[in-house]
mmCIF file as Biopython writes it, N, C-alpha, C and O atoms, coordinates in Angstrom:
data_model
#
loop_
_atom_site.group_PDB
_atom_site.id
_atom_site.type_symbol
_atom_site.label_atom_id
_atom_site.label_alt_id
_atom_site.label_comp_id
_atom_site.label_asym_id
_atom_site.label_entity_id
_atom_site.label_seq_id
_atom_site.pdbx_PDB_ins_code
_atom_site.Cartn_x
_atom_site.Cartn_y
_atom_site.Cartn_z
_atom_site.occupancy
_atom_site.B_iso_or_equiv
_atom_site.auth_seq_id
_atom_site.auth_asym_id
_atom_site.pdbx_PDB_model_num
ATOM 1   N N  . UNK A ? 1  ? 6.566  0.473   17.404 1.0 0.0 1  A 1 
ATOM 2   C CA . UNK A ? 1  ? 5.646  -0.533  17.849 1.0 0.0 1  A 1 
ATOM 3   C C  . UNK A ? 1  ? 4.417  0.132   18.455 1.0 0.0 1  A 1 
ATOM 4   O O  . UNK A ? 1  ? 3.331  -0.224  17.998 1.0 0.0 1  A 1 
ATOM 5   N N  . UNK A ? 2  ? 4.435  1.014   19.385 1.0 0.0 2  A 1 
ATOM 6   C CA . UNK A ? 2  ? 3.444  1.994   20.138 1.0 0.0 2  A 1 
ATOM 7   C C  . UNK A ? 2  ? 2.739  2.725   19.293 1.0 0.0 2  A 1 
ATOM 8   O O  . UNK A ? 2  ? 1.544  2.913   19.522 1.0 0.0 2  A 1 
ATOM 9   N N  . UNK A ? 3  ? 3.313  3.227   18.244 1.0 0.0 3  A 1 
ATOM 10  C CA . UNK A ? 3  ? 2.582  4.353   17.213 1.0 0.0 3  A 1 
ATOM 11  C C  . UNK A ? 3  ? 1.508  3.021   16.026 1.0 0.0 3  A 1 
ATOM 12  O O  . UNK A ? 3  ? 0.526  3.525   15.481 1.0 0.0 3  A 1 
ATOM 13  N N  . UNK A ? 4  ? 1.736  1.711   15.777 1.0 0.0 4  A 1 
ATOM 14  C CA . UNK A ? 4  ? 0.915  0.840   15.129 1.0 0.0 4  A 1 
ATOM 15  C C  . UNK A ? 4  ? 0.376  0.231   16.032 1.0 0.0 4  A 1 
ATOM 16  O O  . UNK A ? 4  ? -0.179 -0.804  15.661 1.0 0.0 4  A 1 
ATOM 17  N N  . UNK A ? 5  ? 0.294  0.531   17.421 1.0 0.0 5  A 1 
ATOM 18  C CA . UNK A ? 5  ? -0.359 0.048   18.255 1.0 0.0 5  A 1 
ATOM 19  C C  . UNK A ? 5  ? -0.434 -1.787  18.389 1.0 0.0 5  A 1 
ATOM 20  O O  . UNK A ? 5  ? -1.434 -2.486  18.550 1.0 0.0 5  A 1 
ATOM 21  N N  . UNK A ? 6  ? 0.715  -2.117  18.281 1.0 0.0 6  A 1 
ATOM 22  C CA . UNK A ? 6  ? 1.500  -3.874  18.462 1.0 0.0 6  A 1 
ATOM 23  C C  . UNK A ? 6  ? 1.834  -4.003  19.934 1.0 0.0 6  A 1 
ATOM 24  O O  . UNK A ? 6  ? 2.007  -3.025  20.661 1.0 0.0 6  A 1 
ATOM 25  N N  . UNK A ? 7  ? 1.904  -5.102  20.284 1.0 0.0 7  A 1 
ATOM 26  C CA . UNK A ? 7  ? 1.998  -5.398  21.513 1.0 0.0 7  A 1 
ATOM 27  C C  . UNK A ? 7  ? 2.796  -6.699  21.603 1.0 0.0 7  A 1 
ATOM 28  O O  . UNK A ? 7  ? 2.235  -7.519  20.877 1.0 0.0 7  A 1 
ATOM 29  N N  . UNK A ? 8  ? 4.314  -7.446  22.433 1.0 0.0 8  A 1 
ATOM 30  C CA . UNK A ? 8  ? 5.023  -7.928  22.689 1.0 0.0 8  A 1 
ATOM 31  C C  . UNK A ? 8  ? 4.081  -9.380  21.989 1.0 0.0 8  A 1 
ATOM 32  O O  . UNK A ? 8  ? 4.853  -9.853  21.155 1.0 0.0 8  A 1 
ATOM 33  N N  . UNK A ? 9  ? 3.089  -10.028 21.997 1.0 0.0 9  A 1 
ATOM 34  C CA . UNK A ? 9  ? 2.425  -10.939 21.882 1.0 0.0 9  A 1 
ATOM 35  C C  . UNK A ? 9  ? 2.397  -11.032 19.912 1.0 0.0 9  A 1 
ATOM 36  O O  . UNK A ? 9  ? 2.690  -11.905 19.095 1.0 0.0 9  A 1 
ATOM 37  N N  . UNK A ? 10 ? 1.844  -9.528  19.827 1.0 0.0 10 A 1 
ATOM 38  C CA . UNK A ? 10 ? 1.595  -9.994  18.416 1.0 0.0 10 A 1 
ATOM 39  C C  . UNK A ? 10 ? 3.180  -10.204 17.693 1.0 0.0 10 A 1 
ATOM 40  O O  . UNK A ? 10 ? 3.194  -11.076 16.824 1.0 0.0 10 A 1 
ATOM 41  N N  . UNK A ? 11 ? 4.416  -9.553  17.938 1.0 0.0 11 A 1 
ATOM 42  C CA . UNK A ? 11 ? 5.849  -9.762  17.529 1.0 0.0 11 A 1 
ATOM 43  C C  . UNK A ? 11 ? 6.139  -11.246 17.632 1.0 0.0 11 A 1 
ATOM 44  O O  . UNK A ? 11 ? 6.882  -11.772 16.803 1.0 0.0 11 A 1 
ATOM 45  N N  . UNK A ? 12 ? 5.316  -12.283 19.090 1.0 0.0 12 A 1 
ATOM 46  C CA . UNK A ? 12 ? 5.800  -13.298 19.343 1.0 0.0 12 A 1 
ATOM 47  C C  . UNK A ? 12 ? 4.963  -14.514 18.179 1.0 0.0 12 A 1 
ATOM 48  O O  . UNK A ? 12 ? 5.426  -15.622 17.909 1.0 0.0 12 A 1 
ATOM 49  N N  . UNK A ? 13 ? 3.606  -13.916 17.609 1.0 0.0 13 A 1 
ATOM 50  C CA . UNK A ? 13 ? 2.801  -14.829 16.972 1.0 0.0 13 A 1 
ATOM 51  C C  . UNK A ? 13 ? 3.719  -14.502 15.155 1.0 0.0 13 A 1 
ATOM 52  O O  . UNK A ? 13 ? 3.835  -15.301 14.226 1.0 0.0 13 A 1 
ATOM 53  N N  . UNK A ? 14 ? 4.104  -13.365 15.229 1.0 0.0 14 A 1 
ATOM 54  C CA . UNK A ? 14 ? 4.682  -12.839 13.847 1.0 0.0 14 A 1 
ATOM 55  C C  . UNK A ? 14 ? 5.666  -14.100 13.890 1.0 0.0 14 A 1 
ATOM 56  O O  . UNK A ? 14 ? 5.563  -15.258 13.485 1.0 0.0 14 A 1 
ATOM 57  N N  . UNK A ? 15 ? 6.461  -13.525 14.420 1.0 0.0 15 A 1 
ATOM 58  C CA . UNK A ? 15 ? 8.089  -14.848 14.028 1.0 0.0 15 A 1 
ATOM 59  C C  . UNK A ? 15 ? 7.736  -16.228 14.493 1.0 0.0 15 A 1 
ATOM 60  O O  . UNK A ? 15 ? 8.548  -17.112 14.219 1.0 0.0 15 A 1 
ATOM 61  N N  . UNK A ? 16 ? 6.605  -16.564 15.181 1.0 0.0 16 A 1 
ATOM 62  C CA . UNK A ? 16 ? 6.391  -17.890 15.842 1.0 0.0 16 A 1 
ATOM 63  C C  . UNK A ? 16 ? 6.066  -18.710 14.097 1.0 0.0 16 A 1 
ATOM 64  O O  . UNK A ? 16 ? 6.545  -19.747 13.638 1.0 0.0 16 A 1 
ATOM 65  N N  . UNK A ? 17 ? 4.895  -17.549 13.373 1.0 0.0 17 A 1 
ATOM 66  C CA . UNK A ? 17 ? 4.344  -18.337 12.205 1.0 0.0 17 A 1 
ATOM 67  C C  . UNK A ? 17 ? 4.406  -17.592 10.656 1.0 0.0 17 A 1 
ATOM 68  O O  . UNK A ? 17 ? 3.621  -17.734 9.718  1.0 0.0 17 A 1 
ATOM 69  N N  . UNK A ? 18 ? 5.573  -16.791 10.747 1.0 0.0 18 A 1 
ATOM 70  C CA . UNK A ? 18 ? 6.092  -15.981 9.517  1.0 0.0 18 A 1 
ATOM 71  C C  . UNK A ? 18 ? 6.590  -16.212 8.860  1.0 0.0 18 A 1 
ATOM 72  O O  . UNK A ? 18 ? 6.119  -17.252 8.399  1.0 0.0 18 A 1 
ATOM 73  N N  . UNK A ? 19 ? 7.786  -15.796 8.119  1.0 0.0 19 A 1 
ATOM 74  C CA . UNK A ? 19 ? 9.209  -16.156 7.462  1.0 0.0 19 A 1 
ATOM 75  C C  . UNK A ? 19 ? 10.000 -14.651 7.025  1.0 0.0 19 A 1 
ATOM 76  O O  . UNK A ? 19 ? 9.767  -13.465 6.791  1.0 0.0 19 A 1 
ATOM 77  N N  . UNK A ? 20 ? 10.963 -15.530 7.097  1.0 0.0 20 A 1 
ATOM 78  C CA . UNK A ? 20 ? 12.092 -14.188 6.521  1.0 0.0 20 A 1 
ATOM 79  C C  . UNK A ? 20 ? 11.718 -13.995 5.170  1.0 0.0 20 A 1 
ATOM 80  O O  . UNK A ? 20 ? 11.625 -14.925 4.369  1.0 0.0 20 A 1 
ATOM 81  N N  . UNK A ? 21 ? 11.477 -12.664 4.865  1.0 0.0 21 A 1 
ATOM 82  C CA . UNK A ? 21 ? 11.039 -12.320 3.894  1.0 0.0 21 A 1 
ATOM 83  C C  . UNK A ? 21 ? 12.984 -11.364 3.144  1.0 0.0 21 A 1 
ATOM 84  O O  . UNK A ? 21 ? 13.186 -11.332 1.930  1.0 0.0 21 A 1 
ATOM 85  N N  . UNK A ? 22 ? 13.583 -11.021 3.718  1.0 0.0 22 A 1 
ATOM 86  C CA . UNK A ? 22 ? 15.179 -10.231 3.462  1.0 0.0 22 A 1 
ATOM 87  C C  . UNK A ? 22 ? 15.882 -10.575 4.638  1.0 0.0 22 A 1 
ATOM 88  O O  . UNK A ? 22 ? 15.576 -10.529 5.829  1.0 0.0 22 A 1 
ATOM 89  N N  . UNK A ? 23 ? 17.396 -11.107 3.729  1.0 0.0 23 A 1 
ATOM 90  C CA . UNK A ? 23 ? 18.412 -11.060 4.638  1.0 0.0 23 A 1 
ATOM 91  C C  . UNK A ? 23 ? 19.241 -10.400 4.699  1.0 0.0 23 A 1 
ATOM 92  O O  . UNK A ? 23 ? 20.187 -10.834 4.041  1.0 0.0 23 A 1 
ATOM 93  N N  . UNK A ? 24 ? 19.562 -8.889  5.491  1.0 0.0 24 A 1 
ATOM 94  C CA . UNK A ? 24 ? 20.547 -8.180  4.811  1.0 0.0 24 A 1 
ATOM 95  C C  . UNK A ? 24 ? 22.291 -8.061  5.477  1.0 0.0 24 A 1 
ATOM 96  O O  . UNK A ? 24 ? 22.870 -7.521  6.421  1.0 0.0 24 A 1 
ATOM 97  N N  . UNK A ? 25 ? 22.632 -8.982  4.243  1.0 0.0 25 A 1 
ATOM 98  C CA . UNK A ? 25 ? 24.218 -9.128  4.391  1.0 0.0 25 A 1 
ATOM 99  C C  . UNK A ? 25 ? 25.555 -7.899  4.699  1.0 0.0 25 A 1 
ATOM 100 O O  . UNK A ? 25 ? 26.699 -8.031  5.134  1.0 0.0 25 A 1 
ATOM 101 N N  . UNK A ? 26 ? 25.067 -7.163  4.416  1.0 0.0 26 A 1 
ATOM 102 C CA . UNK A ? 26 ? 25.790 -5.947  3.950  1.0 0.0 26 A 1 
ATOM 103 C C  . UNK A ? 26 ? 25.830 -4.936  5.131  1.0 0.0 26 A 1 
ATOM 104 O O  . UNK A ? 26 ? 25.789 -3.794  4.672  1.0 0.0 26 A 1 
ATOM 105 N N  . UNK A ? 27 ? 25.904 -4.949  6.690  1.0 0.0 27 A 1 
ATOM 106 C CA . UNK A ? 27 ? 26.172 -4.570  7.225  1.0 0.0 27 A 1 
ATOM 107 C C  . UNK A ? 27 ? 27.015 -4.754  8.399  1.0 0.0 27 A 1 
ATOM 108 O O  . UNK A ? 27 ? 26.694 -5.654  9.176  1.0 0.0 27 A 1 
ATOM 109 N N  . UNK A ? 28 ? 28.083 -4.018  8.661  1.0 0.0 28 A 1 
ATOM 110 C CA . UNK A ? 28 ? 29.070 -4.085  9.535  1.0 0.0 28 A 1 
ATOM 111 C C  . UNK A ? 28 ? 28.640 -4.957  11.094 1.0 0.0 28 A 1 
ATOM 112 O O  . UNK A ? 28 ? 29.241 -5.922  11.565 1.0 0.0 28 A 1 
ATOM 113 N N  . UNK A ? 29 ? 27.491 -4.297  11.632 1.0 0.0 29 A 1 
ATOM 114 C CA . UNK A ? 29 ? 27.170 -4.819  12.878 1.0 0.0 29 A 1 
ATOM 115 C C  . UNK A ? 29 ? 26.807 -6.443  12.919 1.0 0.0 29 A 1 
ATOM 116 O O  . UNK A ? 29 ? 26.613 -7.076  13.956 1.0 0.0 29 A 1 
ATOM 117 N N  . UNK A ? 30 ? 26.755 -7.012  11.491 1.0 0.0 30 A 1 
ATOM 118 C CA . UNK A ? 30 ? 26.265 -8.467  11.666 1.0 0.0 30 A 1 
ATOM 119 C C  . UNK A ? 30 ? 25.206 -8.562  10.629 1.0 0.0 30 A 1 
ATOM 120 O O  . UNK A ? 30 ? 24.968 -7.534  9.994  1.0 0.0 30 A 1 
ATOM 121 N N  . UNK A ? 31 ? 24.384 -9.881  10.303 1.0 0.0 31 A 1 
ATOM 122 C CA . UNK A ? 31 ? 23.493 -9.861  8.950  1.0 0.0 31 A 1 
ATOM 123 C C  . UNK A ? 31 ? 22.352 -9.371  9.956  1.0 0.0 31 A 1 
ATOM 124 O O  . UNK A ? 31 ? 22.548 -9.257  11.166 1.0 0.0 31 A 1 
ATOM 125 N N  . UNK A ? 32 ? 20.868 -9.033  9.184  1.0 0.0 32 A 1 
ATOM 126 C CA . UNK A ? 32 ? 19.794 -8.587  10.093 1.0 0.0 32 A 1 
ATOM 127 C C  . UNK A ? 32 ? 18.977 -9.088  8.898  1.0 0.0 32 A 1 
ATOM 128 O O  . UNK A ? 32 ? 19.194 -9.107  7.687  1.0 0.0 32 A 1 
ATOM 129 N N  . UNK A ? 33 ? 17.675 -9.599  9.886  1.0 0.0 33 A 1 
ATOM 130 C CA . UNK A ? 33 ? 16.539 -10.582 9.286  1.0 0.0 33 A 1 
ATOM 131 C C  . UNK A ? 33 ? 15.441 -9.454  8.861  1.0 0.0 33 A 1 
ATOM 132 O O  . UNK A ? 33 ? 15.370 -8.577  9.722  1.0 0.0 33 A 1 
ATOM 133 N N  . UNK A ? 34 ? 14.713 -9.286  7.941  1.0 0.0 34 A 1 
ATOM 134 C CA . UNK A ? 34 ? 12.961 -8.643  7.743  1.0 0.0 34 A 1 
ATOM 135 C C  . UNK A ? 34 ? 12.145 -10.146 8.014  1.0 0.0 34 A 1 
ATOM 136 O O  . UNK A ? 34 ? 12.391 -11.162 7.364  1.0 0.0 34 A 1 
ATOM 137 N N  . UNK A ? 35 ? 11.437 -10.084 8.777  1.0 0.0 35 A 1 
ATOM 138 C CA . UNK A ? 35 ? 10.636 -11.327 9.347  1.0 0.0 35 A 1 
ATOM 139 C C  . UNK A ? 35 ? 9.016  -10.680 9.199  1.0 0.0 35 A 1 
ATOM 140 O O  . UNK A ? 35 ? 8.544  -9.805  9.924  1.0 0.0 35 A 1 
ATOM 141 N N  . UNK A ? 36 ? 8.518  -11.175 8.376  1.0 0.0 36 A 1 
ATOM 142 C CA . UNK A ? 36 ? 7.026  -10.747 7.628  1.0 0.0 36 A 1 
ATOM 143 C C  . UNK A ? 36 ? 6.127  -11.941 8.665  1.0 0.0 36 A 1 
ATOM 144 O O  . UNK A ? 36 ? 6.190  -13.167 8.586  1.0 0.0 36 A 1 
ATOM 145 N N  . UNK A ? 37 ? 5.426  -11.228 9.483  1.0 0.0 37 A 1 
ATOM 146 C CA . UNK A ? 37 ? 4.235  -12.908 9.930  1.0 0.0 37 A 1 
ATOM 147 C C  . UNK A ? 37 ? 2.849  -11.549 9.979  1.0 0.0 37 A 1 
ATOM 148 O O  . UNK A ? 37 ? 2.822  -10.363 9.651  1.0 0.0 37 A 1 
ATOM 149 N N  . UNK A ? 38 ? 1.813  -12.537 10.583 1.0 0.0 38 A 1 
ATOM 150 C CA . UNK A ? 38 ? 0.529  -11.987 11.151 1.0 0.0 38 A 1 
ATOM 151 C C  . UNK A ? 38 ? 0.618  -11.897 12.910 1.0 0.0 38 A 1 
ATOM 152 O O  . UNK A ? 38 ? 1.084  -12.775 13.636 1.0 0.0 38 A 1 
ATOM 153 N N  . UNK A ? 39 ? 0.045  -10.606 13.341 1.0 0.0 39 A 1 
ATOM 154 C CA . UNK A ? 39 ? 0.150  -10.424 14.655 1.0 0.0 39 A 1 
ATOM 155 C C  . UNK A ? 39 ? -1.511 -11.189 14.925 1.0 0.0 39 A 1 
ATOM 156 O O  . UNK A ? 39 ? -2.300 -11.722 14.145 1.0 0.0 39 A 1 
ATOM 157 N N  . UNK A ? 40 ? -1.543 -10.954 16.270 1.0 0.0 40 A 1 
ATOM 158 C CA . UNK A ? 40 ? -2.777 -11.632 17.005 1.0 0.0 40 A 1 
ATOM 159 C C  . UNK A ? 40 ? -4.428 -11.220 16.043 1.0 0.0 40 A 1 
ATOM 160 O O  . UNK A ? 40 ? -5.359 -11.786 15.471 1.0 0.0 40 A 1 
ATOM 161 N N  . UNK A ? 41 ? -3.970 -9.986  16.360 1.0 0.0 41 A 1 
ATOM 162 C CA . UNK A ? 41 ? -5.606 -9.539  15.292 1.0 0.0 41 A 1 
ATOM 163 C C  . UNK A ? 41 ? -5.644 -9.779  13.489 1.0 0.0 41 A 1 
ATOM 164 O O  . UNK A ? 41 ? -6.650 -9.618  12.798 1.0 0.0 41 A 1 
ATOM 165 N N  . UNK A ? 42 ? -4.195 -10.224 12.955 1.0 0.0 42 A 1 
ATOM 166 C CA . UNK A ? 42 ? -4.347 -10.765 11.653 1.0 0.0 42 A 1 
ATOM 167 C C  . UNK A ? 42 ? -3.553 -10.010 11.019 1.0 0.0 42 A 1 
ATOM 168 O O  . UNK A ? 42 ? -2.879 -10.553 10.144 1.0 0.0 42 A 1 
ATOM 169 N N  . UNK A ? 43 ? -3.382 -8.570  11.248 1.0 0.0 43 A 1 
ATOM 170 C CA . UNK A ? 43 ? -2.914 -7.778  10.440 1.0 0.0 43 A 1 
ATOM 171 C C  . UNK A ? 43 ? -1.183 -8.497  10.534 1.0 0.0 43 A 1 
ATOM 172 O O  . UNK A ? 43 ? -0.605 -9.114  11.429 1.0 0.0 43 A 1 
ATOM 173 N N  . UNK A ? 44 ? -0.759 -8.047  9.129  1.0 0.0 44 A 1 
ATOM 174 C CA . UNK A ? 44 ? 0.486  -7.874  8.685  1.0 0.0 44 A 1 
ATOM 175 C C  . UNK A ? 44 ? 1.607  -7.304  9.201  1.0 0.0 44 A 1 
ATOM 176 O O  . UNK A ? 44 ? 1.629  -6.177  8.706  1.0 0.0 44 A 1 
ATOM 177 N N  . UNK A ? 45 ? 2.957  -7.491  10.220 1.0 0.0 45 A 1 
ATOM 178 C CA . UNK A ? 45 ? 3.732  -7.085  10.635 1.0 0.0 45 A 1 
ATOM 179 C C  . UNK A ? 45 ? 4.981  -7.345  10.387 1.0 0.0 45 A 1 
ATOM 180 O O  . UNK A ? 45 ? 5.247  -8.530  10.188 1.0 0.0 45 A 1 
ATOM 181 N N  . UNK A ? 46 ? 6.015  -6.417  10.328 1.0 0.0 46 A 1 
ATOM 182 C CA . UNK A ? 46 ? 7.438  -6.670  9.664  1.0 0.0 46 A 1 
ATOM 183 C C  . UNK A ? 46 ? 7.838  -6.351  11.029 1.0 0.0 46 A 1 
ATOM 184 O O  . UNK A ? 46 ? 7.232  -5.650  11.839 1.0 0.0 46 A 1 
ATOM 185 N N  . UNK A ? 47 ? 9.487  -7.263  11.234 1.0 0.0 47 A 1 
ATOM 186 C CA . UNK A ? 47 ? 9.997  -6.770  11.968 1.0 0.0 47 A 1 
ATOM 187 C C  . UNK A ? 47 ? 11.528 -7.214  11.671 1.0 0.0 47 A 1 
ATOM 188 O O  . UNK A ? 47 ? 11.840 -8.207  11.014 1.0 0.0 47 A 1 
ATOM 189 N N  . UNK A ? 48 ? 12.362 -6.366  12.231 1.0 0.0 48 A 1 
ATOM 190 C CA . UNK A ? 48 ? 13.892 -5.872  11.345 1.0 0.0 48 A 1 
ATOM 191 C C  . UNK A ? 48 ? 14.607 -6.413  12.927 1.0 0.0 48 A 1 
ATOM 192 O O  . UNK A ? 48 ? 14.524 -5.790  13.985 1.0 0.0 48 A 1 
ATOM 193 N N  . UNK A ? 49 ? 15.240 -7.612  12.727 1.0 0.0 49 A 1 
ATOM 194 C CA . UNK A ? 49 ? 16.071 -8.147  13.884 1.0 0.0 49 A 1 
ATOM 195 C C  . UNK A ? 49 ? 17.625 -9.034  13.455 1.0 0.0 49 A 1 
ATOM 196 O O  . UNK A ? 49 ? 17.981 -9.502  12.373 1.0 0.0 49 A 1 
ATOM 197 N N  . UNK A ? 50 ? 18.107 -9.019  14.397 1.0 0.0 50 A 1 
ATOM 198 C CA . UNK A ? 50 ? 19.588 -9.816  14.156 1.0 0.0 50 A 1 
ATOM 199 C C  . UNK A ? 50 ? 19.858 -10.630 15.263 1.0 0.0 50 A 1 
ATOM 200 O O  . UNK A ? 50 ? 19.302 -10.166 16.258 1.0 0.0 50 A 1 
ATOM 201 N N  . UNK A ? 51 ? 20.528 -11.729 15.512 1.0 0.0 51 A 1 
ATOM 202 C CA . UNK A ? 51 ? 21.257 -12.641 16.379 1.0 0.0 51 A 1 
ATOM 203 C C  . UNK A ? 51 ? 22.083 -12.103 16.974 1.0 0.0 51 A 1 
ATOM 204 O O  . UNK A ? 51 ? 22.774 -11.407 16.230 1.0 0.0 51 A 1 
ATOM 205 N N  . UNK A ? 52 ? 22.420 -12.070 18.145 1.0 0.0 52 A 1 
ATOM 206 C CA . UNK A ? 52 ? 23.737 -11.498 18.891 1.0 0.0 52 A 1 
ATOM 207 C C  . UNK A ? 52 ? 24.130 -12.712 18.654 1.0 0.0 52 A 1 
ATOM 208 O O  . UNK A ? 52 ? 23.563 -13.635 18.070 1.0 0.0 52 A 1 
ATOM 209 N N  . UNK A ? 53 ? 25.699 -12.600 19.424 1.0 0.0 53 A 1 
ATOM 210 C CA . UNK A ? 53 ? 26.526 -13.768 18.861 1.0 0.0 53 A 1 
ATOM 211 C C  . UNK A ? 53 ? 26.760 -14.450 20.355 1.0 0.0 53 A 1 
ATOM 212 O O  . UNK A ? 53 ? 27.719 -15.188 20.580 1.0 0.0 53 A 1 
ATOM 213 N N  . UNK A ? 54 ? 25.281 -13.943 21.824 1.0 0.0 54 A 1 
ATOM 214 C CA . UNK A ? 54 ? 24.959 -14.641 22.602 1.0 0.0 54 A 1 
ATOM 215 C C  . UNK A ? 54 ? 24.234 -15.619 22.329 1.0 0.0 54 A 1 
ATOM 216 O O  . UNK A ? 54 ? 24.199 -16.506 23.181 1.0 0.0 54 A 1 
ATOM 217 N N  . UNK A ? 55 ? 23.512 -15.779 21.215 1.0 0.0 55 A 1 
ATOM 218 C CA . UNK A ? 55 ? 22.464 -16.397 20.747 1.0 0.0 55 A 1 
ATOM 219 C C  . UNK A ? 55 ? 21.018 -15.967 20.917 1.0 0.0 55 A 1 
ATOM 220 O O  . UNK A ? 55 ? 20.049 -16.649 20.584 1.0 0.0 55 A 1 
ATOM 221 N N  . UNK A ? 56 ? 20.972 -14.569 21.559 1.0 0.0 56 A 1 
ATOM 222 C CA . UNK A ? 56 ? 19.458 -14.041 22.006 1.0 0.0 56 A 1 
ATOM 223 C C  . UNK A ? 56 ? 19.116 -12.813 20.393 1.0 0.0 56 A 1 
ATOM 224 O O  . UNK A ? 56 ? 19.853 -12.367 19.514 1.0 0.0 56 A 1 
ATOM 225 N N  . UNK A ? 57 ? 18.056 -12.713 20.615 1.0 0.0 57 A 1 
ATOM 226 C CA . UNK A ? 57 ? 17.742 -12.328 19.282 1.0 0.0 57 A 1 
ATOM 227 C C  . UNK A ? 57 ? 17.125 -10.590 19.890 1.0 0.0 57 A 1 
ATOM 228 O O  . UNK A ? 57 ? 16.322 -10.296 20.776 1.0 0.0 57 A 1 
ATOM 229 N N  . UNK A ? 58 ? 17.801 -9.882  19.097 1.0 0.0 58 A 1 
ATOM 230 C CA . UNK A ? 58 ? 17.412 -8.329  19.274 1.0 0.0 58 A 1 
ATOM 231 C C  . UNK A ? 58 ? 16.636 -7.824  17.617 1.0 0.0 58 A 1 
ATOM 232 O O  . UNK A ? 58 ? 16.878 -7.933  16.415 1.0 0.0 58 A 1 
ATOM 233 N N  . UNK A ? 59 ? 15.628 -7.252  18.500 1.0 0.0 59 A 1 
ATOM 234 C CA . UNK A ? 59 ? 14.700 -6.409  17.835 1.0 0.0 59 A 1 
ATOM 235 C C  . UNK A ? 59 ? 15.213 -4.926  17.439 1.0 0.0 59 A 1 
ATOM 236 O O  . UNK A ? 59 ? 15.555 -4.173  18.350 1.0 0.0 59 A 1 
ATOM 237 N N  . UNK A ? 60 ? 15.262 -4.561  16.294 1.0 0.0 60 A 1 
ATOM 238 C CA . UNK A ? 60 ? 15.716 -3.150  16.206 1.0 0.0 60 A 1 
ATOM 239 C C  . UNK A ? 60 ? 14.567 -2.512  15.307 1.0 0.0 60 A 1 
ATOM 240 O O  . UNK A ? 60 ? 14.761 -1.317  15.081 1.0 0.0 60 A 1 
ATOM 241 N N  . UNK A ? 61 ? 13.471 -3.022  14.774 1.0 0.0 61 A 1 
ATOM 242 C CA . UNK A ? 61 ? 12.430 -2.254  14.331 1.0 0.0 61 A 1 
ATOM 243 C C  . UNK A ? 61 ? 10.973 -2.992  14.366 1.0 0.0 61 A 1 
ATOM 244 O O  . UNK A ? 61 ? 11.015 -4.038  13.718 1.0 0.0 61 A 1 
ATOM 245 N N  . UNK A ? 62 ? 9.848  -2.762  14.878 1.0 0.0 62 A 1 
ATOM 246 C CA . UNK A ? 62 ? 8.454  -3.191  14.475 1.0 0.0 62 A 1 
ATOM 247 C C  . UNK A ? 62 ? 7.583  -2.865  14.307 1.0 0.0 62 A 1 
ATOM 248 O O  . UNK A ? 62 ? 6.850  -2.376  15.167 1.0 0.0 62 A 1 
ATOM 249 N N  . UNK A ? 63 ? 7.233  -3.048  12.762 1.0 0.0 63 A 1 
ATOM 250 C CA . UNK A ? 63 ? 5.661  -2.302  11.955 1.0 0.0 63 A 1 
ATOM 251 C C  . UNK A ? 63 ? 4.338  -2.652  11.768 1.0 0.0 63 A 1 
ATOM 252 O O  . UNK A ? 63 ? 4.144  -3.815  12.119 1.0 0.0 63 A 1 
ATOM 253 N N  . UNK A ? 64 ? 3.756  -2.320  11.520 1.0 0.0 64 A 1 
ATOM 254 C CA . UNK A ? 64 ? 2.488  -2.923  10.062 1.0 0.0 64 A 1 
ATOM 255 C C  . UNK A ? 64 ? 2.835  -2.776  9.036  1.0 0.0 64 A 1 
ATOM 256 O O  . UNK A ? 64 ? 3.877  -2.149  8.844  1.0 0.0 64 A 1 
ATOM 257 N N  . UNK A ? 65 ? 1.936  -3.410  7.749  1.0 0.0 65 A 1 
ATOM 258 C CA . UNK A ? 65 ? 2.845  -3.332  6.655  1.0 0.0 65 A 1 
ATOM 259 C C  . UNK A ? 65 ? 0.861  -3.174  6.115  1.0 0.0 65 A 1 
ATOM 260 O O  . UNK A ? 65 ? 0.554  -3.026  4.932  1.0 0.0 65 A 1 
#
């Protein structure tokens, strides 16, 4: 996130107005979402997350694309 220079806001505008772009089934820890939106300045951001089975949603990767 630091090295594409993203900030907690643009992750929140990504999934607020994005879509799942991959759902990947095939792993032990649980399914995990690719969630494609636009951050604040427009650009293109992916981000690689899953549901705990608290119902809170964990982030495990966020890019530019």
């Amino acid at each position: 996130m630091a090295a594409d220079e993203l900030e907690f806001g643009d992750v929140k505008k990504a999934i607020a107005t994005g879509r799942i772009r991959r759902k990947f089934t095939r792993v032990p820890r649980g399914v995990r979402y690719e969630i494609v939106g636009r951050a604040v300045d427009g650009r293109e951001i992916g981000i690689i997350c899953r549901i705990k089975s608290t119902g809170k949603l964990l982030f495990i990767t966020v890019y530019a694309l």
